[in-house]
N, C-alpha and C positions, 0 to 999 in steps of 0.2 A: 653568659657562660654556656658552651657547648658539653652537656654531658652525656651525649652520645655518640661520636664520631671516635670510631675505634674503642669503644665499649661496648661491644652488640656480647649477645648470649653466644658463649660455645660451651663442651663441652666441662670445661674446667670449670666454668661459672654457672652454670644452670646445670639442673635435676629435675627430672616431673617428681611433684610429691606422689609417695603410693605410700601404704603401710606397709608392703614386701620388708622392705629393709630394716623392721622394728625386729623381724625374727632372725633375718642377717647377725644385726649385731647383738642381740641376748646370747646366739649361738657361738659365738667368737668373743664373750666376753664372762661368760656366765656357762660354758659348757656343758658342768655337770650339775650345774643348778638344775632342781624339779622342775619340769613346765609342767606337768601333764600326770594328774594322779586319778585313774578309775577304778576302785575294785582292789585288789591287790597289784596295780598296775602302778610302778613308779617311771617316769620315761622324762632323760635330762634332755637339755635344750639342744646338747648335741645330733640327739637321735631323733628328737621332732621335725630337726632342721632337714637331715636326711632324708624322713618319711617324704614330707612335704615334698622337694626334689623328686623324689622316686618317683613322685604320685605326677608331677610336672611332667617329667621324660615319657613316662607310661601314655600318659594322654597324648602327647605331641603324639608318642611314636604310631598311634589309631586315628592318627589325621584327626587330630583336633589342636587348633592356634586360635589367634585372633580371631574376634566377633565371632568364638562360637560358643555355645550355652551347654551349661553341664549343670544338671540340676542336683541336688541333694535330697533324699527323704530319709532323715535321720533326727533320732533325739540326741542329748547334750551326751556327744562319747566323743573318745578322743580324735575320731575318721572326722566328725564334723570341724574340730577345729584344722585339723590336716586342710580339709576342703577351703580354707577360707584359705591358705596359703599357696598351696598346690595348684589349683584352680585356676587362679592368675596368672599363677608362677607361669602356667601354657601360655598366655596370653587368653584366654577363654575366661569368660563371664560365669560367675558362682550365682546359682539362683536354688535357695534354700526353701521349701516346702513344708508348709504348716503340716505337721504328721499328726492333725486329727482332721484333715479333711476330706469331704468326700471323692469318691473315686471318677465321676463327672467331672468334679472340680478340677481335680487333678490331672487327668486329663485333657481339662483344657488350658492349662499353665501350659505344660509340656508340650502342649503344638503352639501354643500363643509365642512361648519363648521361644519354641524351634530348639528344645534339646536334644543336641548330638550324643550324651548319655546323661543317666541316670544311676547315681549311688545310692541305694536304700539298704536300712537296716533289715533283717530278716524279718521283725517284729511287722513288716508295717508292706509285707510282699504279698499278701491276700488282696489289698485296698488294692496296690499297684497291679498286680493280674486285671483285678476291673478294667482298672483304668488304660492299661496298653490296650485291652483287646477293645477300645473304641475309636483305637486313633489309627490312623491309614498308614502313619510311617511312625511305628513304634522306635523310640530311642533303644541305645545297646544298656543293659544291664549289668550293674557291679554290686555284688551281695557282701553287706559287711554282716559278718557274723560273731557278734560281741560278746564276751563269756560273759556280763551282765545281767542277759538280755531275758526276759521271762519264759519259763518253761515252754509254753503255749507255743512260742517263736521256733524252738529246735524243730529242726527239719524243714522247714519251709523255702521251698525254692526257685525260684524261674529258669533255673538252670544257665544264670549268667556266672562271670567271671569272679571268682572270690576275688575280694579288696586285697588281701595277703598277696596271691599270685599276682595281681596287678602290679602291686608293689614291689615285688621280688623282682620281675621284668623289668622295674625302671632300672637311668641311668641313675647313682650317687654323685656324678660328676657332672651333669646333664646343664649347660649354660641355659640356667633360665632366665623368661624376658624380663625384662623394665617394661613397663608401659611406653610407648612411641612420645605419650600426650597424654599428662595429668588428666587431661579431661576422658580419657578414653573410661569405658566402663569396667567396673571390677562385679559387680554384681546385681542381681535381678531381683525386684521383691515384690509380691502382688500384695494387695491388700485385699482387707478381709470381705469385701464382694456383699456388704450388707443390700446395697442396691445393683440390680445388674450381674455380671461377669465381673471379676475381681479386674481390675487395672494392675500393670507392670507398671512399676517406679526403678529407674536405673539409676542406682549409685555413679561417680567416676574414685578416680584414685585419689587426688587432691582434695573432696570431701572425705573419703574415709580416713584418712591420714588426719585432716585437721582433726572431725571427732573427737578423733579415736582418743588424741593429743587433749582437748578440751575435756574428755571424759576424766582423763589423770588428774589434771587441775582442780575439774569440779568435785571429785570426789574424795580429793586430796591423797590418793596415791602415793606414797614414797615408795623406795628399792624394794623389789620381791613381794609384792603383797599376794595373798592368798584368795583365790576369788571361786567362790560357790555358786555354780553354775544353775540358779533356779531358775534366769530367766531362758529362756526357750530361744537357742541360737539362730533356730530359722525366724526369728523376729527382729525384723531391721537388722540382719546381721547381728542378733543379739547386743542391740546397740552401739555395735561395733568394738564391742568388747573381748571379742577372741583377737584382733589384733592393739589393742589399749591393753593388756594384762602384760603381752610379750615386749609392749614397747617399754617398760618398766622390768623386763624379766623375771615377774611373777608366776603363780603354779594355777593351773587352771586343774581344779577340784571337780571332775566330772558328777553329774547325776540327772539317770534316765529319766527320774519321776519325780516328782515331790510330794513329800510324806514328814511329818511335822516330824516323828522321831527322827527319823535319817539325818534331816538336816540340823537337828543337836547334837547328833554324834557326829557328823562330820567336822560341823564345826568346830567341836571339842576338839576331836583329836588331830585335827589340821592346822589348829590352828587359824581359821577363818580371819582374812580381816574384812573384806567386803563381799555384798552380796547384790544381787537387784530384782526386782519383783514388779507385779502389782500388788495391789492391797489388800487382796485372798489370798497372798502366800504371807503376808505378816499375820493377818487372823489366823492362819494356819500355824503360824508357830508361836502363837498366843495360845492356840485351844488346845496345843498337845498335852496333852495329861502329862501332874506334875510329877509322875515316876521315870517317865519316858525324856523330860529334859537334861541336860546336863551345863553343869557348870564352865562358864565361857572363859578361858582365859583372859580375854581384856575384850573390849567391845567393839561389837562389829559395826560397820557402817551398812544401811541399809539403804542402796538407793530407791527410791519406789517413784512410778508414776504409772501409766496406764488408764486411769482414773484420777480424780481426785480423792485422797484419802478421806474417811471419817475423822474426824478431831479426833474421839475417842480414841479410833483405833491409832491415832498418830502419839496420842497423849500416853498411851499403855504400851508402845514399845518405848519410849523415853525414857518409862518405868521399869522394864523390865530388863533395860542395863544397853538398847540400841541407839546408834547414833543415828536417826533415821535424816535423809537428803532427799528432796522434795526435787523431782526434775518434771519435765513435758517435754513430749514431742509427738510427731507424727511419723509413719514410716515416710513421708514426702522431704523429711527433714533430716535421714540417718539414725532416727530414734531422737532422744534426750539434745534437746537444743536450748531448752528454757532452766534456769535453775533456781529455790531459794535460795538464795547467800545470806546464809546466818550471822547475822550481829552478835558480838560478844555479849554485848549489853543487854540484850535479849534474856541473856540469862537467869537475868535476876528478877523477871517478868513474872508473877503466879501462873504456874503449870496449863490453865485454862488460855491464856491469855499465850503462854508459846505454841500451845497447838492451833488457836486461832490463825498465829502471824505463819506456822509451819504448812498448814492449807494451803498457803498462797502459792502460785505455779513460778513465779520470782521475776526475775529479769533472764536477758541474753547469754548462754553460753561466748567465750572470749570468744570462740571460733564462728562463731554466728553474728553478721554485721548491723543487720537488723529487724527488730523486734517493735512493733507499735500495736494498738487496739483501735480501727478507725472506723467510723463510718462506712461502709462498704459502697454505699450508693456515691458520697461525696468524696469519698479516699481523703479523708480528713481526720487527725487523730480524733477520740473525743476526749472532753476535759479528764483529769488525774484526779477525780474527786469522790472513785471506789464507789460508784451508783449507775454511772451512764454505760451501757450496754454499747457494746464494738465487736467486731471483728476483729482474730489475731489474725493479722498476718505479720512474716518474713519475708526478707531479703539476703542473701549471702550463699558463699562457698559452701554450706552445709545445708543445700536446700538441692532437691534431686537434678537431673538432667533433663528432665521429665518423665512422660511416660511412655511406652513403650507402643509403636504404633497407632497412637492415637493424639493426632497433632489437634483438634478441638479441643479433647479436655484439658491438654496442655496448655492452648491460649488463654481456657477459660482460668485456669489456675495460678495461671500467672497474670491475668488481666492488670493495667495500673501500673506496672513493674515491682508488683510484690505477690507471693506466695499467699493465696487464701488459703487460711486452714480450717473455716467453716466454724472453731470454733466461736464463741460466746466468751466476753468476760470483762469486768473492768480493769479500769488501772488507779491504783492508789495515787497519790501526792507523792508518797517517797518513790514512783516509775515501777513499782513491783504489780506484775495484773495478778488475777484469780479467775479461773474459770468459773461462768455460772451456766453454762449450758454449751451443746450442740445446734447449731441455728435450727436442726430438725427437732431437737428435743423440747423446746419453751411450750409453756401450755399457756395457752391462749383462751383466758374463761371468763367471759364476761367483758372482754376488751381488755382484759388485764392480762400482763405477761407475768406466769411463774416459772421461776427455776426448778426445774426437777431435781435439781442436784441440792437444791435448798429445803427442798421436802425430806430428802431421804436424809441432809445431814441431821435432821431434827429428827427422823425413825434413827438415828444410830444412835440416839441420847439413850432409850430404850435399855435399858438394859438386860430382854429380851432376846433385841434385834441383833442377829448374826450377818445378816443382807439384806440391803434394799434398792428396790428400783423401780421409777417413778416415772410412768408414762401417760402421756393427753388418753382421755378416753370421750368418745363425741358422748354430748350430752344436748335434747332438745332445748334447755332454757338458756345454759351457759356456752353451746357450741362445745367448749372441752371442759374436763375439770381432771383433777390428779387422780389417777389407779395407783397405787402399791402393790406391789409382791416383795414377797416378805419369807427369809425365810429364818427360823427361832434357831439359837443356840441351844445345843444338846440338853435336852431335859429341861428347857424352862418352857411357862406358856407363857401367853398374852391373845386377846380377842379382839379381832376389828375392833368395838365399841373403844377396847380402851389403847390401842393406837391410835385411832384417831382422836380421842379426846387428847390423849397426852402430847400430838404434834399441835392442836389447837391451843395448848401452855406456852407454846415456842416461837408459833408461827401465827398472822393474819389467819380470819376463820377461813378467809377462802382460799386460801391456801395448802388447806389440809387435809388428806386423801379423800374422797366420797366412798372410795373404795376399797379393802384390802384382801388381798388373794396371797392365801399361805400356799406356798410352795416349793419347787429349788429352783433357782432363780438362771435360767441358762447363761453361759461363757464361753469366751471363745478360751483357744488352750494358753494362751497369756493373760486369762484372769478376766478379761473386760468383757462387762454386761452386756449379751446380745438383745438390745430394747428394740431393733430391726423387731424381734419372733414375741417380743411381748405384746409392743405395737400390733402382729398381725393378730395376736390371740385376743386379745381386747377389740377388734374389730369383725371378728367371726362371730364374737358371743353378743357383740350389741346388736338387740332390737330396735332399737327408736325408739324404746317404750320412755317417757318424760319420767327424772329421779324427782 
């Protein structure tokens, strides 16, 4: 049987997936539904849909289309969700900029991606001064200026184009693109540069559409949901969740900072149904003082990844009335590609016993085709028997384009024809893995491999311990042994001697830190432990003297 003669694609039968159209139809179906709530700002779906247009026309009409880059430096307000729409809408790539980074750094995204402009908040136009005056063909400047935005920020200016007048100048009527080819690029994303020059990772349309789609599923989304903007939009496209809220026609709940109280009153009076983090913004709204919390209407979903969560701290939002969703991903993947999928059954498990199975990083998002833990050397799965150490890698439509001028690291990352993700972990019998390390992270002492992440879950038993993190430190007899940094929850103590005894209750003795250094433990601005600068600090203070 011939099923292709006089069946080809035309227009009536094929579409490039993009996410554009998720805000098409909220806006024609859901009009004066909330998208978009900052401050005393309520703004329906109708007048998103406009912005976003205006912001489309505005940019074509400054000679900006296809393959060109417009970067963002902005926190979670309502310009940045515009930008995720508008952006494309030109035909031009959205490349969102971590706004705590430095002004070198910054810098050199901005010529690396070659942006034709730049949108920043006021807050964040001091760093960005640095950083134009080092680059030889400075991009054009658009200043949002947010009535949220902290004192400190007023006045502050490069004397570019207000966002408002940008916006005022667009067309409302302005035929914006479709993408040519699903595969074309919708946005730019550098990663966090712990080794080197941060690398470009290029989204296209047809990953972030699936996502975006998967994220609904995995997090179980129905119509309108309320979603609390804590994770950090320039982050993998905020998971790609500024367009997964609108493909459901829900309210994007803006907020500049996170702050344990803010985010019980928001949630209170918004009605909050999902949220997403790492696992410093659930300890954050675990340690807010109990005058400062307030009573939740019905419960929030938390998705969390970034890390691997403490038990503890997974086991004390379950208690504290959260539905907490265990995801992983990497920015090489669109964010959130791996999920726990909770068994009902599960539930009747003692409390200890769901936060162990809730640790685990899960199986394949639907939108992701594949997920194994293999051997890296042989590309061979290893066995399901939750012991043997492998490599994750992927394969599928939700794994990047690659990276952005740099065709070796791309072979290398894709070597095999799967996606290395460098991490560490095994895989259960029921197919569900568990990270236990970053291949740079294993400490290697005495010929034996530890988990760092297996140390530090035994410092979170502590009920001290507020952070922990666990890095190799050279040692003459053992080659490396485990350092901790550690930093105490508000007004408790505890003494090297007796964290280290007390992980030696939990853990093999040699397992258990040689060392512990109190202090605050640094992060990047999505919550995850920069062990890159502990790593260096641990290496400046060793002498070689024998422990």
């Amino acid at each position: 049987m011939d099923f292709e003669t006089g069946l080809g694609r035309n227009p009536a039968n094929f579409q490039p997936l993009t996410p554009l159209l998720f805000l098409e139809r909220a806006a024609a179906v859901f009009p004066d539904h909330i998208a978009v709530v900052h401050g005393a700002l309520r703004r329906p779906y109708r007048s998103l849909r406009e912005r976003c247009v205006r912001l489309a026309s505005a940019l074509a009409a400054r000679g900006i289309g296809r393959g060109d880059t417009v970067a963002a430096l902005l926190p979670n307000i309502p310009e940045m969700v515009e930008c995720h729409y508008g952006v494309p809408m030109a035909g031009a790539v959205l490349n969102t900029i971590n706004t705590r980074l430095d002004a070198a750094t910054i810098a050199y995204i901005l010529t690396h991606g070659e942006a034709k402009l730049v949108i920043a908040d006021r807050e964040f136009l001091p760093v960005l001064r640095v950083a134009l005056a080092q680059m030889p063909s400075p991009p054009l400047v658009v200043e949002v200026d947010d009535a949220e935005a902290p004192d400190s920020a007023r006045g502050n200016t490069l004397g570019g184009t207000d966002y408002e007048a940008l916006l005022a100048g667009g067309d409302p009527g302005f035929a914006w693109l479709m993408p040519r080819d699903e595969w074309d690029a919708i946005t730019l994303n550098y990663t966090s540069g712990t080794t080197g020059q941060p690398k470009g990772v290029v989204y296209h349309h047809r990953g972030a559409q699936l996502l975006a789609t998967g994220n609904v599923l995995s997090s179980g989304m129905g119509r309108h949901p309320v979603y609390l903007w804590t994770l950090p939009m320039f982050h993998c496209n905020g998971w790609c969740f500024p367009w997964t809220v609108c493909a459901v026609a829900g309210t994007h709940v803006c907020l500049r900072a996170v702050r344990g109280a803010t985010m019980w009153e928001l949630m209170a009076e918004h009605g909050v149904t999902h949220m997403c983090g790492a696992p410093v913004v659930m300890a954050t709204l675990l340690d807010t003082p109990a005058e400062a919390k307030r009573a939740l209407p019905a419960p929030v979903q938390f998705v969390v990844a970034g890390a691997p969560p403490p038990e503890a701290v997974l086991a004390a939002m379950r208690a504290a009335g959260f539905a907490v969703l265990h995801v992983y991903g990497l920015t090489e993947c669109y964010g959130p590609s791996v999920v726990n999928e909770w068994h009902a059954e599960w539930d009747a498990l003692p409390a200890a016993d769901q936060a162990r199975l809730m640790a685990r990083q899960g199986v394949r998002y639907l939108a992701l085709e594949g997920l194994e833990v293999m051997d890296p050397a042989a590309m061979r799965p290893v066995p399901a028997d939750g012991a043997t150490l492998g490599e994750v890698v992927m394969r599928g439509n939700v794994v990047m384009k690659g990276y952005l001028k740099d065709e070796a690291a791309t072979a290398a990352a894709f070597a095999g024809g799967w996606f290395h993700t460098g991490d560490l972990a095994v895989k259960y019998p029921d197919g569900y893995l568990q990270l236990k390390d970053r291949s740079k992270d294993i400490i290697i002492s005495g010929g034996e491999n530890i988990s760092s992440i297996e140390v530090e879950e035994a410092l979170y038993r502590h009920p001290a311990v507020a952070v922990a993190a666990v890095v190799a430190k050279p040692d003459e007899r053992w080659g490396e042994v485990p350092c901790a940094f550690v930093e105490l929850k508000p007004g408790a103590t505890a003494s090297e001697a007796e964290l280290i005894a007390f992980c030696r209750q939990h853990l093999a003795g040699f397992k258990a830190p040689k060392q512990v250094v109190f202090t605050e433990v640094p992060r990047t601005s999505t919550g995850k432990i920069q062990k890159h600068m502990l790593r260096g600090q641990v290496r400046a203070s060793y002498s070689g003297v024998p422990n």
